[in-house]
C-alpha positions in Angstrom: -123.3 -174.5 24.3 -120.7 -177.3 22.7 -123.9 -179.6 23.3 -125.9 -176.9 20.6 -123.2 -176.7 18.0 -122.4 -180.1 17.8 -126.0 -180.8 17.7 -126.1 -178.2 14.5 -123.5 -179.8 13.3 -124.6 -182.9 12.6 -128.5 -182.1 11.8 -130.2 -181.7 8.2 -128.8 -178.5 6.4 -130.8 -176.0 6.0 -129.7 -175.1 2.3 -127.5 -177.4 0.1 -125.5 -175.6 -2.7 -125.5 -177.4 -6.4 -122.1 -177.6 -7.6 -123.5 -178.6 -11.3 -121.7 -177.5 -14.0 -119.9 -174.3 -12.0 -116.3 -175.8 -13.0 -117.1 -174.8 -16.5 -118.8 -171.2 -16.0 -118.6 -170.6 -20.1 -121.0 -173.6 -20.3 -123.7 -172.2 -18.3 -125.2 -169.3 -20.6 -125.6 -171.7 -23.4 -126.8 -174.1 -21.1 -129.4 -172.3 -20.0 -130.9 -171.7 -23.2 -130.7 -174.5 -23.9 -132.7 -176.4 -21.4 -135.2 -173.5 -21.2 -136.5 -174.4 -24.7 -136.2 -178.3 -24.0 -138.5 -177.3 -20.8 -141.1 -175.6 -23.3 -140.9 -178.3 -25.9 -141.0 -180.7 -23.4 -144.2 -179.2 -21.6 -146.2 -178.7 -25.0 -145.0 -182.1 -26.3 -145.8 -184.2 -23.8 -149.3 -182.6 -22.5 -150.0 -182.3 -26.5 -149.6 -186.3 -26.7 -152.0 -186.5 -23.3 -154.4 -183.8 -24.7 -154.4 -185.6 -28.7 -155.3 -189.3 -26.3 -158.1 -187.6 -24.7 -159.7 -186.4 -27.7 -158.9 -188.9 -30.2 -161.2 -192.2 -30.2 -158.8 -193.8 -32.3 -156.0 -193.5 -29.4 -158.1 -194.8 -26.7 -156.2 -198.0 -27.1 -154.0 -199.5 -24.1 -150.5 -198.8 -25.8 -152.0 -194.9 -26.0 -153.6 -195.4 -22.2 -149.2 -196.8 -21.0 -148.1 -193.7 -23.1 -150.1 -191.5 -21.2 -148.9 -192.3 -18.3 -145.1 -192.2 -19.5 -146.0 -188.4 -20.7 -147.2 -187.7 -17.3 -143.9 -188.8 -15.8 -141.7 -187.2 -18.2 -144.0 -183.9 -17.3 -142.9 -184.7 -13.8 -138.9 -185.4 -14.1 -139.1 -182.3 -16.0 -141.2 -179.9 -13.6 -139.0 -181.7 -10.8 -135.6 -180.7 -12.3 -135.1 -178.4 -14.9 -137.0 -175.3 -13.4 -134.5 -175.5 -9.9 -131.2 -176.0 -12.7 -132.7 -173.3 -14.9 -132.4 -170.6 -11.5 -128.8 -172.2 -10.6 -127.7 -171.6 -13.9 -129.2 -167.9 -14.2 -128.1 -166.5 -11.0 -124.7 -166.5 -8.9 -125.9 -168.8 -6.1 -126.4 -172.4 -6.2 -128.4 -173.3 -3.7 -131.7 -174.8 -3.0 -133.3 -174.9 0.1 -133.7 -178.4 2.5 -137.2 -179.1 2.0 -136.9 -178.2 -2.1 -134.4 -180.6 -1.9 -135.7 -183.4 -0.2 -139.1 -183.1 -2.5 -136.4 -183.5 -5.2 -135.2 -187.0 -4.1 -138.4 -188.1 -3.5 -140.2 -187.2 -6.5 -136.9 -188.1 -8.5 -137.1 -191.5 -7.4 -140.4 -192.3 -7.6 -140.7 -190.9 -11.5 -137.1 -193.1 -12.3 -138.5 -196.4 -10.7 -141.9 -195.9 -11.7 -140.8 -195.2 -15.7 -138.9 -198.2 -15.2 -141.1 -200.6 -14.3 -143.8 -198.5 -17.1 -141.2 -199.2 -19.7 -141.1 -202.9 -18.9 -145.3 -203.4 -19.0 -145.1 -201.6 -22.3 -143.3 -204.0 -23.7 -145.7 -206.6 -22.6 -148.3 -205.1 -24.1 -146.6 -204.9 -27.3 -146.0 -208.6 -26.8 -149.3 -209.8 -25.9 -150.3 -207.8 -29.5 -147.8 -209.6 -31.9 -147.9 -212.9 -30.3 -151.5 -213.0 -29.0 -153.7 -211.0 -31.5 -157.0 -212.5 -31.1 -156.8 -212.3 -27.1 -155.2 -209.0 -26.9 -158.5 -207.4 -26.1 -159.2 -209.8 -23.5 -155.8 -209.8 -21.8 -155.1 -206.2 -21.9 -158.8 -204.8 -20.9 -159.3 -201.7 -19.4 -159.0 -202.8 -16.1 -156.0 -204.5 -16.7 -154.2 -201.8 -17.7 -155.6 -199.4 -15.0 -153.9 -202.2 -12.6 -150.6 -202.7 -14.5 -149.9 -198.6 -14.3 -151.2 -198.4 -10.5 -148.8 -201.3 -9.6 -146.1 -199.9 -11.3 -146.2 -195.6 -9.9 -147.0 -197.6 -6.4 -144.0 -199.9 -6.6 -142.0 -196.5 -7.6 -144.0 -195.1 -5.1 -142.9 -197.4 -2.0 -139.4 -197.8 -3.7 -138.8 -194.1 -3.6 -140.3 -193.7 0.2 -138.0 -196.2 1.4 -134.6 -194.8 0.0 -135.3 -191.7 0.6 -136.6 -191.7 4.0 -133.7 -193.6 4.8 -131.3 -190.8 3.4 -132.9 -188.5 6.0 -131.4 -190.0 8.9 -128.4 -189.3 7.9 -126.1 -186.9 9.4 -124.0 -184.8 7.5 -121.6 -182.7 10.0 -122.1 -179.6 8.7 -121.5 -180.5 4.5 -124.0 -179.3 1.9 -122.4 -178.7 -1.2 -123.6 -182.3 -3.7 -121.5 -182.7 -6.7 -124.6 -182.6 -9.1 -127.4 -180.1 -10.6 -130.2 -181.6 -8.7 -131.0 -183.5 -5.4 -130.5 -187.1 -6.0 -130.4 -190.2 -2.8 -127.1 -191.7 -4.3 -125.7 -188.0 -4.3 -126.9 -187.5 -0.6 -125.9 -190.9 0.7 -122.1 -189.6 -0.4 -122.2 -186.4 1.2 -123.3 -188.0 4.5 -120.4 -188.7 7.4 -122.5 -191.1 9.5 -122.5 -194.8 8.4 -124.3 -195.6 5.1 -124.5 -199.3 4.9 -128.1 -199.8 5.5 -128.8 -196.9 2.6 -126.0 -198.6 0.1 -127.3 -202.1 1.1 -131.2 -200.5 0.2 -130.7 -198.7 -2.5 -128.5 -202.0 -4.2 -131.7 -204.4 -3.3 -134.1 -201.6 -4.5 -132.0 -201.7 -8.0 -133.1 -204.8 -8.3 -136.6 -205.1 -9.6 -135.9 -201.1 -11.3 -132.5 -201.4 -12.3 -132.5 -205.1 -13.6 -135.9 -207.2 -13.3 -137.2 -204.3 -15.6 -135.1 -204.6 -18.6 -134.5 -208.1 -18.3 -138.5 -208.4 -18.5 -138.5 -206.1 -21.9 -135.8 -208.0 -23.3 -137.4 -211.5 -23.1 -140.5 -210.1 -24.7 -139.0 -208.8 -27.6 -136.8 -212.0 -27.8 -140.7 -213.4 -28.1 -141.8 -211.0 -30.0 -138.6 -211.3 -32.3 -139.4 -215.2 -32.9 -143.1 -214.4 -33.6 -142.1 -211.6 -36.1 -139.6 -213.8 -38.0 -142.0 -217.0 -38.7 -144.2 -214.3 -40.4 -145.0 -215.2 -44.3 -144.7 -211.9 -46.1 -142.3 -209.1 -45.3 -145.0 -206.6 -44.9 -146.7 -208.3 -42.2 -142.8 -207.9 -40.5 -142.3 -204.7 -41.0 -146.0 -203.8 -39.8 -145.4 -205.7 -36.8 -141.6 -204.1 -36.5 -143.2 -200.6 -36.8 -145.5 -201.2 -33.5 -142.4 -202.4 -31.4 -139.6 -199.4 -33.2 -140.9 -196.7 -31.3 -140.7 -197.9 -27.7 -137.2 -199.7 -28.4 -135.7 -196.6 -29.3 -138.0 -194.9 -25.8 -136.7 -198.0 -24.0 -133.3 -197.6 -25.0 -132.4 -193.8 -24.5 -133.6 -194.2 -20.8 -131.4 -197.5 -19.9 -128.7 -197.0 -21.5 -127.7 -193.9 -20.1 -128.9 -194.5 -17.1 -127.3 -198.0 -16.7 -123.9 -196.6 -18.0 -124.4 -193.7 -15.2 -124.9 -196.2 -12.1 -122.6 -198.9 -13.3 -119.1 -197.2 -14.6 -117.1 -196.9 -11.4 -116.3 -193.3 -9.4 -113.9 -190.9 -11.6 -115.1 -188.5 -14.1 -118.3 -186.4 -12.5 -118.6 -184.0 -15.8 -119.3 -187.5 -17.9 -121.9 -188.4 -15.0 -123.5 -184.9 -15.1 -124.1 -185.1 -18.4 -125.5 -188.6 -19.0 -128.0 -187.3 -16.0 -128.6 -184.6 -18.3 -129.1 -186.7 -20.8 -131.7 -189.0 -19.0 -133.4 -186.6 -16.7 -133.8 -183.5 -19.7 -133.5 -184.7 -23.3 -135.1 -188.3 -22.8 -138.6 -186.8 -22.4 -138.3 -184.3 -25.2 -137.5 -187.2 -27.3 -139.8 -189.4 -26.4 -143.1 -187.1 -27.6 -141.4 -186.7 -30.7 -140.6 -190.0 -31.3 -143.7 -191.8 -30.7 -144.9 -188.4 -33.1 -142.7 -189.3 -36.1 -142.6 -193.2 -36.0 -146.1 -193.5 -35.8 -148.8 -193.0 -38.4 -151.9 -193.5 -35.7 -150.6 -190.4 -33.9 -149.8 -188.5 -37.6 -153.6 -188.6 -38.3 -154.7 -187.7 -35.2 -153.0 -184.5 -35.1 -153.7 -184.1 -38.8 -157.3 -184.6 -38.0 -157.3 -182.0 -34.8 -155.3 -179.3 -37.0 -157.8 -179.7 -39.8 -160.9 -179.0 -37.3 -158.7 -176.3 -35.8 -158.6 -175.0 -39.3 -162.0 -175.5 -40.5 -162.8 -173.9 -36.6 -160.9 -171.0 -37.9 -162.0 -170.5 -41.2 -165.9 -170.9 -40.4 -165.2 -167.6 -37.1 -163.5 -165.5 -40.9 -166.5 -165.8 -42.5 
């Protein structure tokens, strides 16, 4: 009987309560709200961008083909997250159940690497167009780009299989309340009473090619894109080649710099954490539909082009 208990003890909870943002109850009403019309805009934003691609000859380009596939994981981070936050914010209980949250980690981990490491071939592309001109088409061919996006969700992929597979070996002795809204591997690893040297030591090597070979690969192609843009004659071929490269800086930006800030700034204040996860995991992909909508005049025309139709489509059923 001792042999049973301990053994329950130490196994995989069955449920793991969400502490999230219950030390300030006031804040969870407005919260709510809140995200729930983020979660709409961010569903119609980013399958509208996907949809407008499709249908669009004019974004059939590879910069269009890399921003598909960043809507697509923004569509996931938010369809992984906010819907389980959303019900712990509604109701009393904060729970999710074992296998809810172990999908969580997973998929949480494999969206976060692979955006990373998407972020990073984005800004090759954009390099390859400014510097290289006349062999973009033949560098970045279709083919090319099917292989750069494959290499980077599997790379995400085998990244996040790793980590979290590792996590669930761990034994916990009986805890299950994270100090976070959601499932996360770094949030797991803490709660876990067994050794976790072999999961810290993984999870710092697997930071490596997300957490630092990925931005320091953006940042020396816009320090060549920078040099290219500069020796440019006239100030509107600058600014033209400025406004290719504004809208994924700004993309580029909102997702590392939080998320850096959040994994680097040493253990203390979990309300700051919670909401720079916030930030990155539920505002980042509204944004990014919206800013690649404003900033850029290809994506303008397109939807002025599919509203006009829509409207002429209209107008032709009235009469």
């Amino acid at each position: 009987m001792q042999a049973t208990t301990e053994r329950q003890n130490v196994s995989f909870p069955d449920t793991f309560v969400l502490v999230g943002f219950s030390d300030h109850p006031w804040l969870e009403m407005p919260l709510f709200g809140v995200l729930l019309i983020s979660y709409i805009l961010t569903m119609i934003g980013n399958s509208s961008i996907i949809i407008l691609s499709l249908v669009e000859p004019r974004l059939q380009t590879p910069m269009y083909f890399f921003l598909d596939n960043l809507s697509l994981l923004d569509l996931c981070v938010t369809c992984t997250i906010v819907p389980q936050l959303l019900v712990n914010l509604w109701g009393p209980e904060k729970t999710i159940a074992s296998w809810s949250c172990i999908a969580q980690a997973y998929l949480f981990h494999w969206t976060s690497c692979t955006e990373s490491a998407l972020l990073s071939v984005m800004a090759f592309d954009r390099y390859v167009a400014i510097c290289y001109p006349l062999q973009y088409v033949l560098i970045m061919h279709l083919w090319a780009c099917v292989w750069l996006a494959a290499v980077c969700w599997a790379s995400g992929l085998a990244n996040s299989l790793v980590q979290a597979t590792l996590t669930l070996y761990l034994t916990f002795c009986g805890k299950n309340t994270l100090d976070h809204f959601f499932c996360e591997v770094p949030a797991l690893i803490k709660l876990a009473c067994s050794d976790t040297t072999t999961n810290d030591l993984s999870l710092a090597l697997g930071a490596i090619p997300f957490g630092i070979v990925s931005p320091l690969t953006m940042l020396i192609s816009y320090i060549f894109i920078a040099r290219t843009v500069l020796k440019l004659p006239s100030a509107a071929g600058r600014r033209k080649a400025w406004s290719t490269c504004t809208s994924h800086l700004l993309v580029a930006t909102m997702y590392f710099g939080p998320g850096m800030y959040r994994y680097l700034q040493p253990p203390g204040n979990s309300t700051q954490s919670e909401f720079l996860s916030l930030f990155y995991c539920v505002f980042t992909p509204l944004l990014n539909p919206l800013i690649y909508t404003l900033r850029n005049k290809d994506v303008k025309e397109a939807w002025k082009k599919v509203l006009a139709s829509q409207g002429k489509g209209i107008s032709l059923k009235g009469q």
